[in-house]
matplotlib code that plots the C-alpha trace (Angstrom):
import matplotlib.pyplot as plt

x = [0.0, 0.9, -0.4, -0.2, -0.8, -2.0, -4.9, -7.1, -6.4, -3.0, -1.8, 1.4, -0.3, -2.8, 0.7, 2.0, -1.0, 0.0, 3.8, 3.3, 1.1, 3.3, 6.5, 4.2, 2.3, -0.7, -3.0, -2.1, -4.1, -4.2, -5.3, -5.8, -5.0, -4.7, -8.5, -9.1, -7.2, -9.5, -8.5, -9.7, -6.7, -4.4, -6.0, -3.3, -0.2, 2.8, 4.3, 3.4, 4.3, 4.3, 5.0, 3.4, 2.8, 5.1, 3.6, 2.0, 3.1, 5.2, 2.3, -0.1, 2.5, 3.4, -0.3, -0.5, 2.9, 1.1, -1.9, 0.3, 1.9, -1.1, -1.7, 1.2, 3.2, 6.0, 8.8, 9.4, 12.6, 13.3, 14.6, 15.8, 15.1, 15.9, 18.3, 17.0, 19.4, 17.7, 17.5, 15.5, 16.5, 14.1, 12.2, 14.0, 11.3, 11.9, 15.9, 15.8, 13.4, 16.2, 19.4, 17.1, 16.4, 20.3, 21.2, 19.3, 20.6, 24.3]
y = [0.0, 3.5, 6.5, 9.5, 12.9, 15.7, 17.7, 15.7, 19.1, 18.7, 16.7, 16.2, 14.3, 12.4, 11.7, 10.0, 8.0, 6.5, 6.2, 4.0, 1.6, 1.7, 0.6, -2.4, -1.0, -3.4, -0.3, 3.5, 5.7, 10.2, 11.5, 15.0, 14.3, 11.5, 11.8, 10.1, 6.9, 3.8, 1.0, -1.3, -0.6, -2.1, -5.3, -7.6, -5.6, -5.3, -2.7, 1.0, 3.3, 7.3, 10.1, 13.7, 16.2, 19.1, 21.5, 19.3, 20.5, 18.3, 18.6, 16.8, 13.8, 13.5, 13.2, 10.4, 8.5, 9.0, 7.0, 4.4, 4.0, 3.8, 1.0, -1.2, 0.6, 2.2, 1.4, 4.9, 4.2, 7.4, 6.1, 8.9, 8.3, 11.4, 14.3, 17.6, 20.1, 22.3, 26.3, 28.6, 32.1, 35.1, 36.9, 40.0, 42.3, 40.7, 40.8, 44.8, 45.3, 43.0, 44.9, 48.2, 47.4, 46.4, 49.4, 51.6, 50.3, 50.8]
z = [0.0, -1.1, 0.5, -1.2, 0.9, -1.3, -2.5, -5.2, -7.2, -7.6, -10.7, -8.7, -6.2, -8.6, -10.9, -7.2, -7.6, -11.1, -10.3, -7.7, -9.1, -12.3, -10.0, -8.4, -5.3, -5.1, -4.0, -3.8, -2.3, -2.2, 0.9, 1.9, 5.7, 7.9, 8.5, 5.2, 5.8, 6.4, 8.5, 6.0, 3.3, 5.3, 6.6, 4.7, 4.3, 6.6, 4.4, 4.0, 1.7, 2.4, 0.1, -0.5, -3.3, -3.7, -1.6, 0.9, 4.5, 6.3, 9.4, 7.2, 6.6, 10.5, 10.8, 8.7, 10.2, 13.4, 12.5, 10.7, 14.3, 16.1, 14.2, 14.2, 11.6, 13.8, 12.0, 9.4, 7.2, 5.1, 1.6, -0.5, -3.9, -5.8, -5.3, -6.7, -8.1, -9.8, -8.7, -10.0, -10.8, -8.8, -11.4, -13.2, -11.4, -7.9, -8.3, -8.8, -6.0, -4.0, -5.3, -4.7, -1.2, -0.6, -2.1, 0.1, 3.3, 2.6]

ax = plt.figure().add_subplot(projection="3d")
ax.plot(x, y, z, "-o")
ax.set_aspect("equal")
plt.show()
């Protein structure tokens, strides 16, 4: 089982979703909050699966560990699978306000 934390809006999470039933989770569920989970999901598993969408707080996904523990599923191994590198540039307009505001306290 695969749970997904994330809004139902976001294609990130729904894309979560897909990805791990494409790399063999029997069942993957998206949940808003740990208050969606049912008991009856993980009636023959002894191995959970947690990730989130992009912008999903990290609040919401403690929440969820929390009720996995409550429930016999303690054991949390972080596995990193990807580093990212990328970095974004700020936005012309927001890098002259920046410089501005730099400029103006020297």
């Amino acid at each position: 089982v695969v749970i997904v934390v994330g809004s139902v809006n976001s294609s990130n999470s729904v894309r979560l979703v897909e990805v791990a039933l494409d790399a063999g989770a029997k069942t993957s569920y998206r949940v808003d909050d740990a208050t969606e989970l049912q008991e009856e999901w993980f009636t023959s598993t002894s191995t959970v699966g947690v990730t989130s969408g992009a912008s999903v707080p990290e609040k919401l996904v403690e929440e969820v560990l929390a009720w996995l523990a409550a429930r016999g599923y303690g054991s949390v191994e972080v596995v990193k699978t990807a580093e990212e590198t990328l970095i974004f540039s700020l936005p012309p307009e927001l890098r002259r306000d920046l410089k501005a505001a730099q400029q103006a306290k020297s």
